[in-house]
C-alpha positions as CSV (number, residue, x, y, z in Angstrom):
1,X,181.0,100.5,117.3
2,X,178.3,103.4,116.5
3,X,174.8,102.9,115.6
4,X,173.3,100.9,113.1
5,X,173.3,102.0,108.9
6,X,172.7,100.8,106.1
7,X,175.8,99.3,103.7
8,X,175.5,102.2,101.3
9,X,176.0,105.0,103.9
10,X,179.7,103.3,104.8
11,X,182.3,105.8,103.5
12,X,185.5,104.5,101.5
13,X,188.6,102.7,103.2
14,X,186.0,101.7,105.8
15,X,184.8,98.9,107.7
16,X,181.6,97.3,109.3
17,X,180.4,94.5,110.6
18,X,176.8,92.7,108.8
19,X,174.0,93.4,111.7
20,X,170.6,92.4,109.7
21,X,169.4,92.2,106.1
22,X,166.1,93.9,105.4
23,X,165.3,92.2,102.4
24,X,163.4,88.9,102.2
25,X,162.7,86.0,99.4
26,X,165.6,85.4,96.5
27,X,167.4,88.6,97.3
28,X,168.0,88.2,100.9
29,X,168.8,84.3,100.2
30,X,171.7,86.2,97.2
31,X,173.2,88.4,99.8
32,X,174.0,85.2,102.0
33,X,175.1,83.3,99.8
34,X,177.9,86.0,99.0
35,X,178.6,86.1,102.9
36,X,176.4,88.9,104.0
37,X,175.6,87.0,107.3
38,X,175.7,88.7,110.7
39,X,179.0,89.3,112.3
40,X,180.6,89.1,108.7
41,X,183.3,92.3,108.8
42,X,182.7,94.3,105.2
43,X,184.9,97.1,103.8
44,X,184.7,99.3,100.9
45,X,187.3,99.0,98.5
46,X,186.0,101.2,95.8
47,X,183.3,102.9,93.7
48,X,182.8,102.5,90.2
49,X,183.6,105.3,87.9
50,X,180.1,106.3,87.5
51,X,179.5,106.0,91.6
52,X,177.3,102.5,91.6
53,X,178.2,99.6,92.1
54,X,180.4,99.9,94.9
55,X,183.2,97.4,95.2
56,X,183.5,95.9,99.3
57,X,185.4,92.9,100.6
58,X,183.2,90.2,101.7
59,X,185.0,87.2,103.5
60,X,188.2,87.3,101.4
61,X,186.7,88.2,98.4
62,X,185.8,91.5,96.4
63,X,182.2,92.1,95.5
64,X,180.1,94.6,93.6
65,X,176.9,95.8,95.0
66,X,174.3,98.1,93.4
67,X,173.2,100.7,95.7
68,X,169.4,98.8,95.8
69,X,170.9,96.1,97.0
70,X,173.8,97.2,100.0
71,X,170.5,99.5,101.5
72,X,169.3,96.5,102.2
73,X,172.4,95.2,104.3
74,X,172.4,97.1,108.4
75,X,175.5,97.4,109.3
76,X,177.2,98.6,112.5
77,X,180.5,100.7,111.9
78,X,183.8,99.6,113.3
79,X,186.1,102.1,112.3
């Protein structure tokens, strides 16, 4: 693994692993719910046509994120 980024900075066909969310009150509580936890593995799948949201695989299932919401999500690269 290399150092610690934020979700948005991942490139596509990659994947991370969750290290912290930087975001606190209803949002952070949103982002676990959908399985952004530490240790969860993340990969990007896609962009949208007009580049936001981007489309990652969370735990089995896809999910869109707006950019304001994945710079909230550290990440540590795995590949």
């Amino acid at each position: 693994m290399s150092g610690i980024d934020c979700l948005t900075n991942l490139e596509p066909g990659r994947c991370a692993v969750v290290n912290d969310l930087t975001v606190t009150g209803s949002m952070r509580r949103r982002l676990q719910d959908i399985g952004l936890i530490k240790g969860t593995r993340v990969e990007y799948v896609q962009r949208s046509p007009l580049g936001d949201p981007v489309a990652y695989l969370i735990r089995g299932a896809v999910i869109a994120l707006r950019s304001e919401d994945s710079d909230c999500v550290m990440i540590n690269r795995v590949n």
